[in-house]
C-alpha positions in Angstrom: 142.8 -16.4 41.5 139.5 -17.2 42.6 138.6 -17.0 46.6 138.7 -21.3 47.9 136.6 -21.4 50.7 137.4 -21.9 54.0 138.5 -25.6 54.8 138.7 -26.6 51.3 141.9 -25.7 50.1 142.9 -29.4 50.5 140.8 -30.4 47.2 142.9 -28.0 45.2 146.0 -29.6 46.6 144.3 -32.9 45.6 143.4 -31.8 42.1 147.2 -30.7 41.3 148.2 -33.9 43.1 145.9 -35.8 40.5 147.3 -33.6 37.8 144.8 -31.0 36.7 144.2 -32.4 33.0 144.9 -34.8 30.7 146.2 -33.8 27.7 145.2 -35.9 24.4 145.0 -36.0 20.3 142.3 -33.2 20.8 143.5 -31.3 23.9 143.2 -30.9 27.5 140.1 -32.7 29.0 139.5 -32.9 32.4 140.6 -36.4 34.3 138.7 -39.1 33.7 137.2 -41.8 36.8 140.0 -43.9 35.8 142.8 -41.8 36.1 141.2 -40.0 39.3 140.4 -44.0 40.9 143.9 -45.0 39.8 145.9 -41.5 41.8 143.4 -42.5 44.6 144.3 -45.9 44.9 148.2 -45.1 44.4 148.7 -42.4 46.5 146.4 -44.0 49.7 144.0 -41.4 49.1 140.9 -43.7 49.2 140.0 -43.9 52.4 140.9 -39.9 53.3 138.8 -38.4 49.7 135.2 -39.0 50.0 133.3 -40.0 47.4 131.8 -36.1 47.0 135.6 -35.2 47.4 136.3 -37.3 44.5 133.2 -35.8 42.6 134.8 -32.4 43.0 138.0 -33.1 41.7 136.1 -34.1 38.5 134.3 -31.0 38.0 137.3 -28.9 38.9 138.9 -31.0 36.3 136.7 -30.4 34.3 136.4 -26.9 34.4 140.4 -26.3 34.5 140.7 -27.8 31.7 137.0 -26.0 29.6 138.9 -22.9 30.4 142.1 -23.8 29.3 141.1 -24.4 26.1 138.7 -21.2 26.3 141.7 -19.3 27.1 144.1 -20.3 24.5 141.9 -18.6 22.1 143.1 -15.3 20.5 141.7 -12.0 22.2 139.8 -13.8 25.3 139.8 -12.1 28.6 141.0 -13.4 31.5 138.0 -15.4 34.2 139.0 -12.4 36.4 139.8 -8.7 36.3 141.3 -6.8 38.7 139.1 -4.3 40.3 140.1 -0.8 39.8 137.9 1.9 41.8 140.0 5.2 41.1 140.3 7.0 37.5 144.0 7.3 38.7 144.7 3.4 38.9 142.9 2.7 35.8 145.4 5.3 33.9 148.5 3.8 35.4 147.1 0.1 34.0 146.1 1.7 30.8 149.5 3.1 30.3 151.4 0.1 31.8 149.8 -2.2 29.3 150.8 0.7 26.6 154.2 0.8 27.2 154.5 -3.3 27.2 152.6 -2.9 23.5 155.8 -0.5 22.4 158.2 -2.5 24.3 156.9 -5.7 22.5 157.2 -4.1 19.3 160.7 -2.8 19.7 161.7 -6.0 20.9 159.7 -7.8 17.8 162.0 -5.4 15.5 165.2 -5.6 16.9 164.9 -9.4 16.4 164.9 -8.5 12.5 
């Protein structure tokens, strides 16, 4: 996950409070002013969430849901890699993500 800066953590609780997304005929879209005014008002967040707190749920709405749909396209890399500094480390994830390749396919065949 990406590093939430100091003090802010409480916007992310917000934003899963709010619900993240909206899920319609076309996909996941970020939450609209409505449905952000509307948790607001009914969970007696409207005097605590600032306006600019309110803004930032949007965008991190927003931007949940742009890569959610980013990512549920075939062969997309993750927003983040792990960093890997030694040759050693990136062998053992090399072969780690080998062996779950041959494990799926075993799995895949025995099914048959």
């Amino acid at each position: 996950m990406p590093e939430i800066p100091e003090g802010s953590e409480y916007l992310v609780a917000f934003l899963h409070s709010a619900g993240t997304a909206t899920a319609t005929g076309f996909g996941l879209v970020g939450l609209s002013w409505q449905e952000i005014d509307a948790w607001a008002r009914c969970t007696d967040n409207i005097g605590i969430a600032t306006p600019r707190d309110l803004k930032i749920i949007h965008l991190l709405s927003r931007a949940y849901a742009n890569e959610y749909q980013r990512a549920s396209k075939k062969n997309v890399r993750p927003p983040y890699e792990p960093k890997i500094e030694l040759v050693e480390e990136t062998r053992e994830v090399v072969a780690k993500k080998a062996d779950d390749i041959f494990a799926s396919l075993l799995a895949f065949q025995s099914r048959k």
